[in-house]
C-alpha positions as CSV (number, residue, x, y, z in Angstrom):
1,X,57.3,117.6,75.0
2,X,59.6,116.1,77.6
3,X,62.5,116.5,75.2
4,X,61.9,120.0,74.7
5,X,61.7,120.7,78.6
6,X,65.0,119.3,79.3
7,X,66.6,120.9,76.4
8,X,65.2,124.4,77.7
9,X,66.4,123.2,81.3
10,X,70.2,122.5,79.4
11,X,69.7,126.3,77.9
12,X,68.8,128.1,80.9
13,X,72.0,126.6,82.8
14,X,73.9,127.4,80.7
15,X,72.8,130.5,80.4
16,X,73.0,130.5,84.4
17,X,76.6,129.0,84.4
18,X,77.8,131.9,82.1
19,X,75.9,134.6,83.9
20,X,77.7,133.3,87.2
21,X,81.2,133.4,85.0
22,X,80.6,136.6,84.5
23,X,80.1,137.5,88.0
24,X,83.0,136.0,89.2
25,X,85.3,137.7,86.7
26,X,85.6,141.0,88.4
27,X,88.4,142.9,87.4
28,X,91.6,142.6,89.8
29,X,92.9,145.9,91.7
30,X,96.2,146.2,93.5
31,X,95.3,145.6,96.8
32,X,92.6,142.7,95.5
33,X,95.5,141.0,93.8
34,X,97.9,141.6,96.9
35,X,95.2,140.6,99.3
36,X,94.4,137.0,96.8
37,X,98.1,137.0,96.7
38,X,98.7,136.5,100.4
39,X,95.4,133.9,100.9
40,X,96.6,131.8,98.3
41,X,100.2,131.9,98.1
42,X,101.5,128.3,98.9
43,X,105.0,129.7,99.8
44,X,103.1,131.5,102.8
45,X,101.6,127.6,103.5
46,X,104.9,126.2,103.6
47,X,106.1,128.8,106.0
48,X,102.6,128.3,108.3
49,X,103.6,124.3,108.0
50,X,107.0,125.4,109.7
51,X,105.8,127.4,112.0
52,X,103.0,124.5,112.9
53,X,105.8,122.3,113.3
54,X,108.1,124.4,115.4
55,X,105.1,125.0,117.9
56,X,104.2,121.5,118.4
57,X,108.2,120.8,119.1
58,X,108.5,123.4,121.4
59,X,105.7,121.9,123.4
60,X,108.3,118.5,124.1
61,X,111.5,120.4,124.7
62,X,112.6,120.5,127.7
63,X,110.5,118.0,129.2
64,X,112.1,114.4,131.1
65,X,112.4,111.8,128.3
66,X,110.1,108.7,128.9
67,X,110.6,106.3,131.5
68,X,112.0,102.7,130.1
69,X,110.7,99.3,131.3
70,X,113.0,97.0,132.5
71,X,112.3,93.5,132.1
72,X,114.9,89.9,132.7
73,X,115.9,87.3,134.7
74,X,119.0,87.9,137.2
75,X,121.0,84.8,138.0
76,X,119.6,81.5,135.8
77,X,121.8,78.7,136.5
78,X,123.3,76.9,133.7
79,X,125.2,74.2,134.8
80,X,124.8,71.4,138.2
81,X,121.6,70.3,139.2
82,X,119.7,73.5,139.4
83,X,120.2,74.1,135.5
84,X,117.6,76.0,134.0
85,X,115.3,75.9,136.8
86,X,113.8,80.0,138.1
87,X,112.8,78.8,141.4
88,X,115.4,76.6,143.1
89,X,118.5,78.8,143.2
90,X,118.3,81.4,146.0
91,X,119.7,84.0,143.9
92,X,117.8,83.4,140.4
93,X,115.3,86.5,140.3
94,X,112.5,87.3,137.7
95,X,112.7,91.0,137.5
96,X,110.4,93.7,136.1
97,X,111.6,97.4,136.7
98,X,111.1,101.3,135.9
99,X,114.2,103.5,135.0
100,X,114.0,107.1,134.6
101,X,116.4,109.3,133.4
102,X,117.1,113.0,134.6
103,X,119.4,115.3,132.5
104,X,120.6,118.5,134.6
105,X,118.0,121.3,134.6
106,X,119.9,123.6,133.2
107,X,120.5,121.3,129.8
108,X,116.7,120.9,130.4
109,X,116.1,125.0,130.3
110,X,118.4,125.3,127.6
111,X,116.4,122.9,125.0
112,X,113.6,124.6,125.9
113,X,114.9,127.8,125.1
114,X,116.5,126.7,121.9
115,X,113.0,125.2,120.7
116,X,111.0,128.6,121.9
117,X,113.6,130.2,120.1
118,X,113.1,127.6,116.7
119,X,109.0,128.6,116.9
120,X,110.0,132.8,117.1
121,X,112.6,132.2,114.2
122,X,109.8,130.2,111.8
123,X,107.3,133.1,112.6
124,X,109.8,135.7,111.2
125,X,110.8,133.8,108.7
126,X,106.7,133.5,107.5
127,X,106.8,137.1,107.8
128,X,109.4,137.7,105.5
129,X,107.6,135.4,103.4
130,X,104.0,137.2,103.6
131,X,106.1,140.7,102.5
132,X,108.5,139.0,99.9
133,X,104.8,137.5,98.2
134,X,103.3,140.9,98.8
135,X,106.3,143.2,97.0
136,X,106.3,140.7,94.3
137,X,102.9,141.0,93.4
138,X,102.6,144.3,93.8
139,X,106.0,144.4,91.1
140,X,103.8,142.1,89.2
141,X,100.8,144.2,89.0
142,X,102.6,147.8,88.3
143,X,104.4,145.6,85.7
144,X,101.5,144.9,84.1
145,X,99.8,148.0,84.5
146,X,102.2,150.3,82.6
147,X,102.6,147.7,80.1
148,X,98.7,148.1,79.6
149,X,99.1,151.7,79.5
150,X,101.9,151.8,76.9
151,X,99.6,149.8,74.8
152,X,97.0,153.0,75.3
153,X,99.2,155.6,74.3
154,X,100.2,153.0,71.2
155,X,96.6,153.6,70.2
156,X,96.9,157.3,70.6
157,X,99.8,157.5,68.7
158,X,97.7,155.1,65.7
159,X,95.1,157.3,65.5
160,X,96.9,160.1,65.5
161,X,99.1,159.0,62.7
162,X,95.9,158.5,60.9
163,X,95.0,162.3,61.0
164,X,98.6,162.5,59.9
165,X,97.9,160.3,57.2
166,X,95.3,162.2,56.0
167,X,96.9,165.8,56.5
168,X,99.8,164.6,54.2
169,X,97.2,163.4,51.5
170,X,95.4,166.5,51.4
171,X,98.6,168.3,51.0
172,X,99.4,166.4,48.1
173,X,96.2,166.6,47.1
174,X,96.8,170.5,47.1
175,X,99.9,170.2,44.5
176,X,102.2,171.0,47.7
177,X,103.8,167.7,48.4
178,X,106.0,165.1,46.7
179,X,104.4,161.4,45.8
180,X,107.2,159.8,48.3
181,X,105.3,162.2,51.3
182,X,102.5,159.7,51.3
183,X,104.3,156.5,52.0
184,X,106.3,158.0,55.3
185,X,102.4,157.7,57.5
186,X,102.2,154.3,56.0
187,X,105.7,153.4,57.4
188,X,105.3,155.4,60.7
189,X,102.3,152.5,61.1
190,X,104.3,150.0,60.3
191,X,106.7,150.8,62.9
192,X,104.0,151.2,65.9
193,X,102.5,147.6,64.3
194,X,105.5,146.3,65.5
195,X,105.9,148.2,68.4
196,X,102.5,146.2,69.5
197,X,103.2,143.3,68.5
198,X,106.5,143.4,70.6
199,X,104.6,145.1,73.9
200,X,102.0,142.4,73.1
201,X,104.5,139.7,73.8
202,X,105.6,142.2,77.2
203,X,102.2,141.8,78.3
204,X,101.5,138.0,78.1
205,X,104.7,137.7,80.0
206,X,103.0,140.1,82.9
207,X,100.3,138.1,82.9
208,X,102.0,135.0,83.7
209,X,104.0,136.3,86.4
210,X,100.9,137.8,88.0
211,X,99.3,134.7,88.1
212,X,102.1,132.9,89.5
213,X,101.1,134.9,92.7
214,X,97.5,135.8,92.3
215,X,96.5,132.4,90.1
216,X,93.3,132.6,88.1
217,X,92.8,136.2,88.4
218,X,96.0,137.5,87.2
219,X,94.2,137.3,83.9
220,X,91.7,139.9,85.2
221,X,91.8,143.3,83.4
222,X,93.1,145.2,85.9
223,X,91.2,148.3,88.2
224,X,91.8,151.0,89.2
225,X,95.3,153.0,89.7
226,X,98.5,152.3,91.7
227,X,98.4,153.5,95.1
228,X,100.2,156.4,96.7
229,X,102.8,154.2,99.0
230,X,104.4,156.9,101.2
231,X,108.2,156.8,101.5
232,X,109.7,159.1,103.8
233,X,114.1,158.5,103.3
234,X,114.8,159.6,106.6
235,X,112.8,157.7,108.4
236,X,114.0,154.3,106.2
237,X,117.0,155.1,107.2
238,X,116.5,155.4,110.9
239,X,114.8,152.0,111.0
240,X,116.9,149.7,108.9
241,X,117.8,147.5,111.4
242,X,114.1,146.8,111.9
243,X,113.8,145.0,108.3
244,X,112.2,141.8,108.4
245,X,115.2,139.7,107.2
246,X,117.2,141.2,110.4
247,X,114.0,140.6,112.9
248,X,115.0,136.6,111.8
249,X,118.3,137.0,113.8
250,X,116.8,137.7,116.9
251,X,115.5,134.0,117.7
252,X,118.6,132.9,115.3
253,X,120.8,134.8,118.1
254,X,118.9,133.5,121.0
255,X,118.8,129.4,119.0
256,X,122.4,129.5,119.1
257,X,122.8,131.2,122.7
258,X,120.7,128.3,124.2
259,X,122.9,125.6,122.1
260,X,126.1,127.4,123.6
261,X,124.1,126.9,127.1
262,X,122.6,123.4,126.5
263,X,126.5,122.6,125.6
264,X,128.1,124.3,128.9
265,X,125.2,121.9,131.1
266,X,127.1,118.9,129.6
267,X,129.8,119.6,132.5
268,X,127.5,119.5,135.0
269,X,126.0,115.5,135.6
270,X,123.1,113.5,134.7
271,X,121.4,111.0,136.7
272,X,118.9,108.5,136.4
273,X,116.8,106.2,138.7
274,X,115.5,102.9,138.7
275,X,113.5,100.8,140.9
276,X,112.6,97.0,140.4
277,X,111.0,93.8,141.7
278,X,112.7,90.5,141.4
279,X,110.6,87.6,142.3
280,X,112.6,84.4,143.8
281,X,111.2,80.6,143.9
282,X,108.3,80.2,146.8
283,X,111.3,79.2,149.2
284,X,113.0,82.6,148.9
285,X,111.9,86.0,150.0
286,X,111.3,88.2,147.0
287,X,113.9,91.2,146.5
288,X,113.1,95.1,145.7
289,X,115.9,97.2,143.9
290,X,116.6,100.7,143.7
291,X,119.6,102.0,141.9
292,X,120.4,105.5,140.8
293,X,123.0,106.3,138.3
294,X,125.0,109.5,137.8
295,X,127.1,110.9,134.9
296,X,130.4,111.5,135.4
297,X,131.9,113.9,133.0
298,X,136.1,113.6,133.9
299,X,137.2,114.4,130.4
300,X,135.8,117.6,129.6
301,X,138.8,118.8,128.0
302,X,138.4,116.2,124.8
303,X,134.8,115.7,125.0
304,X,132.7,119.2,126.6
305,X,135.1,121.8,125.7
306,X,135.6,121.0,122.4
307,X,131.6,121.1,122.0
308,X,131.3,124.6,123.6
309,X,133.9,126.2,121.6
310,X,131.8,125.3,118.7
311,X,128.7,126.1,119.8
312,X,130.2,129.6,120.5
313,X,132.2,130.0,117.3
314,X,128.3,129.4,115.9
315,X,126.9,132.3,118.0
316,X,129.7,134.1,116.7
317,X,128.9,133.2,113.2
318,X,125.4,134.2,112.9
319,X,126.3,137.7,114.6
320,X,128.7,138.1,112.1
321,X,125.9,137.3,109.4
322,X,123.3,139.6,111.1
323,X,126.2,142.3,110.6
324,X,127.2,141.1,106.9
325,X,123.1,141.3,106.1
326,X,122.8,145.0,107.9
327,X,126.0,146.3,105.9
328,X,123.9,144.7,102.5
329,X,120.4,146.0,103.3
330,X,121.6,149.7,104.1
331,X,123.2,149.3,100.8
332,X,120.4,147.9,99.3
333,X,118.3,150.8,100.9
334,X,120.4,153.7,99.8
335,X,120.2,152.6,96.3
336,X,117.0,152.2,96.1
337,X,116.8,155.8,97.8
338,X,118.6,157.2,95.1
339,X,117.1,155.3,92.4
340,X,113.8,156.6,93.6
341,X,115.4,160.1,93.3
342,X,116.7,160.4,90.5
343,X,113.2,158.6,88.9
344,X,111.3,161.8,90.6
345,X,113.8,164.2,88.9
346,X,113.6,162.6,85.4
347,X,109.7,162.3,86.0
348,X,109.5,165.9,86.7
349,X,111.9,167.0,83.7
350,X,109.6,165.1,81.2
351,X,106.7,166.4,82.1
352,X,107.3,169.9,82.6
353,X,110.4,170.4,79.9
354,X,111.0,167.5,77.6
355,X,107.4,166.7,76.9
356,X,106.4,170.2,76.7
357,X,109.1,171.1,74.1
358,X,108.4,167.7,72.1
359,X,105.2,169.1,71.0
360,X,105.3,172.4,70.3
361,X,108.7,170.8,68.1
362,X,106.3,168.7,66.0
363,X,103.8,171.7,66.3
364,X,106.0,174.1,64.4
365,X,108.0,171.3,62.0
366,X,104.2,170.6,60.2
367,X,103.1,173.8,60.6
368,X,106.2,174.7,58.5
369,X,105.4,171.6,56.2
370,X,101.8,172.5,55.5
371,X,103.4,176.4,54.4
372,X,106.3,174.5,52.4
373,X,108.8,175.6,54.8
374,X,109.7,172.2,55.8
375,X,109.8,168.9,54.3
376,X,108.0,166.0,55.7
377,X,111.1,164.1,57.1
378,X,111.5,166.5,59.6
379,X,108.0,166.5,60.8
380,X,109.0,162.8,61.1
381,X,111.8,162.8,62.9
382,X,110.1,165.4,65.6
383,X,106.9,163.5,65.9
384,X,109.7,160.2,66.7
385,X,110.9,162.6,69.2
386,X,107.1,163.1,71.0
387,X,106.6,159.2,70.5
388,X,109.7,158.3,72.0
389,X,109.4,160.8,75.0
390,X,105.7,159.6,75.7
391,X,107.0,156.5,76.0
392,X,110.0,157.2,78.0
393,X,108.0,159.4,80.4
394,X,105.8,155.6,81.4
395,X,109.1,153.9,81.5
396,X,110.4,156.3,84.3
397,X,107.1,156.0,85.9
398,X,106.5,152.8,85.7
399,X,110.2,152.4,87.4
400,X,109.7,154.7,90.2
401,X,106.5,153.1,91.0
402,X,108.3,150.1,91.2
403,X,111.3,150.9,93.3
404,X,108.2,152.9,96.0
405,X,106.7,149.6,96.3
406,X,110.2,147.7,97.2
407,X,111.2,150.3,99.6
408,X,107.4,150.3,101.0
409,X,107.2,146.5,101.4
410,X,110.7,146.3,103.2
411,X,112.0,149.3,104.3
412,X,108.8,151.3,104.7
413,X,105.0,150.9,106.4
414,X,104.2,147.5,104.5
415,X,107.0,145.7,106.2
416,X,104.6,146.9,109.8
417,X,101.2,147.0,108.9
418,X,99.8,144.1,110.7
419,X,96.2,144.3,109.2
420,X,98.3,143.4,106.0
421,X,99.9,139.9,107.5
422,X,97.3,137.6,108.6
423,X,97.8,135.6,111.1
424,X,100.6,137.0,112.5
425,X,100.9,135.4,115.8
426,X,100.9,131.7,113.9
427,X,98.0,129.1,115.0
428,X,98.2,129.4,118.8
C-alpha cells in the first residue's frame, strides 16, 4: 500500500512538473523577446559593471591623497663614546611625524572633472549598449518571423500543387493529356521539398541567434505580428547628431578637456606639510618640527609643455573622431533612408501589379491547358512565376521591416524612449 502511494505521489508531480512546463512556455512576442532581451543581456551587465565602477571612482577624485606617517631616528651616533646610545647625544631624536601632501586646486578640480566626466561617458556607452541589444533582437525576431511565414506560404503552395496534381490526372484521365503531364506535379513537389528542407536549415539558424539575446525563449513559437515602428525621414535627419554613439563624445570631449586642464595645473606648484615630534634623552628638551615643502616647476618647457601639447593634440583627436563618426552615421542614415524607399516601392509594385498579374497569368495558362490550348509546361513555368513572386514579395517585406527597425532603434523614437532603457540614470 505504501508503495503504491508514493508511486502515485511520483505520477502526480510529474504530472505537476509538466503542467508547470507548459505554463511557462508561453509563446515569445516582439516586445516580450526585446523586453527579456534587455533584462538578461550580459553585454548590458558588463556595461552596468562600468558604469558601477566609474561611480565609485568619481567619488575619490579630486580628493587630498592620504596623509603618510613618518617614523625614524635623527642623529644616532656611531662612533666615540656615545655610539649607539638614543639618549646621551643632545642632538639624537626619536621622531614620529604626519606629512600631508596638497596638489594645486585647480589639478584637484580637474581630476574631478575628468572622473565626473569617465561616470557620464560609461552611462552613454550602456546606453548604446541597451539599443545595440534591443535592434539586434528585434533583427533577430523579424528574421525569424518571415522565415516562419515563408515556411506557411511553402505549405500553401504544397497543397495547392496537390489540387494541381489532381487536375492534371483527371485531364489525363479525360484522354486530353500526355503520360509525361503527370510526372511535372510530382517534380514541382520535389522542388518545394527541397525548398523546405533548405528554409528548414534558415530557420534553426534564426533560432539560435534569437537566443543568443533572448536565451531560453528564443525557442518560443513566436506571437503575434511585427509592430508598426514609425519612421519619419525628415525628422532622422534633423536629429542625427543626437545618435547614441555621438551622445558618447560629449563626456569623451569633456574627459579630455579636464586632462588638457589637469595638465596646464602642473605649472602652477604643489605643496605639502609635515609636522613631527622628536623625543631627546631625559637631559635634553624634546623638539617639535614643522616643515612645508613646495614644488618648484622651473623647467616647464621639457617637462609641462610637452605634456599639454599632448593632452591637447588628444582633445583635438577625439573632436576629429566625433566628426569622422557624424560624416559615417549621416551616411549610414541616408542609406538606410533610401533602402527603406525603395523597399516601400517594390512592396507596393508586388502587391498591386506583379502579384496581381502572376495569377490571373497562371489563371489563363491552365485554363488554356484544361481546353488544350496550352500545354502543361507553360502552366508550369507561370505557376514558378506566382511561387517565385510570393516569395519575393516576403523577402522585400521582411527587408523593409528590417531596415524600420535599424533606423527606429538609432535614428528614430527607440534610440529616446526611456520607458524602453531601464535604469537609465545607472545605480545612484
Amino acid at each position: 500500500m505504501h508503495g503504491i502511494r508514493t508511486m502515485f505521489r511520483c505520477v502526480l508531480l510529474i504530472c505537476l512538473l509538466g503542467v508547470t512546463a507548459l505554463v511557462e512556455a508561453e509563446p515569445l512576442s516582439f516586445d516580450a523577446a526585446l523586453e527579456l532581451a534587455t533584462r538578461s543581456s550580459p553585454d548590458i551587465a558588463v556595461q552596468t559593471a562600468s558604469v558601477e565602477a566609474a561611480q565609485s571612482a568619481s567619488v575619490a577624485a579630486g580628493r587630498l591623497p592620504d596623509p603618510k606617517l613618518t617614523v625614524g631616528i635623527e642623529n644616532l651616533p656611531v662612533t666615540g663614546e656615545e655610539k649607539g646610545s638614543l639618549t646621551r647625544d643632545f642632538m639624537t631624536m626619536r621622531k614620529v611625524g604626519l606629512m600631508q601632501e596638497v596638489p594645486n586646486s585647480r589639478k584637484r578640480e580637474a581630476r574631478a572633472a575628468a572622473a565626473e566626466a569617465g561616470a557620464a561617458r560609461a552611462q552613454a556607452e550602456r546606453r548604446v549598449s541597451i539599443l545595440t541589444v534591443r535592434r539586434d533582437t528585434a533583427l533577430a525576431w523579424l528574421d525569424r518571423y518571415y522565415l516562419e511565414r515563408r515556411g506557411v506560404l511553402l505549405d500553401e503552395l504544397e497543397r495547392e500543387n496537390q489540387l494541381f496534381a489532381q487536375a492534371v490526372q483527371a485531364q489525363f484521365a479525360g484522354g486530353r493529356g500526355m503520360p509525361a503531364d503527370v510526372i511535372v506535379p510530382k517534380q514541382e513537389a520535389a522542388e518545394i521539398a527541397d525548398r523546405r528542407d533548405e528554409l528548414a536549415s534558415e530557420i534553426a539558424k534564426s533560432k539560435a541567434t534569437l537566443r543568443r539575446w533572448a536565451g531560453a525563449a528564443g525557442d518560443e513559437p513566436l506571437a503575434g505580428d511585427p509592430p508598426a515602428l514609425p519612421i519619419d525621414a525628415e525628422h532622422l535627419r534633423g536629429h542625427i547628431h543626437e545618435h547614441p554613439e555621438l551622445a558618447v563624445f560629449v563626456p569623451m570631449t569633456q574627459m579630455a578637456q579636464a586632462e588638457v586642464h589637469e595638465a596646464e595645473a602642473t605649472k602652477r606648484p604643489d605643496w605639502g606639510v609635515e609636522l613631527a615630534y622628536g623625543r631627546r634623552g631625559a637631559a635634553f628638551s624634546d623638539m617639535v618640527t614643522l616643515q612645508v615643502t613646495l614644488d618648484l616647476p622651473v623647467f616647464t618647457r621639457t617637462r609641462q609643455d610637452p605634456q599639454i601639447a599632448a593632452r591637447r593634440q588628444e582633445l583635438t583627436r577625439v573632436e576629429a573622431q566625433r566628426e569622422a563618426m557624424l560624416r559615417d552615421h549621416t551616411q549610414e542614415l541616408d542609406a538606410e533612408l533610401a533602402e527603406y524607399e525603395v523597399t516601400t516601392r517594390q512592396l507596393a509594385r508586388l502587391r498591386e501589379v506583379h502579384l496581381s498579374l502572376a495569377q490571373q497569368k497562371v489563371d489563363y495558362q491552365f485554363a488554356s491547358y484544361r481546353a488544350g490550348k496550352a500545354d502543361l509546361a507553360a502552366v508550369l513555368n507561370a505557376r514558378r512565376e506566382l511561387i517565385d513572386a510570393r516569395l519575393k514579395e516576403l523577402e522585400v517585406e521582411g527587408k523593409r521591416t528590417a531596415t524600420v527597425a535599424k533606423l527606429y532603434f538609432f535614428y528614430g523614437a527607440g534610440a529616446t524612449d526611456r520607458k524602453a532603457l531601464p535604469d537609465e540614470g545607472g545605480s545612484r
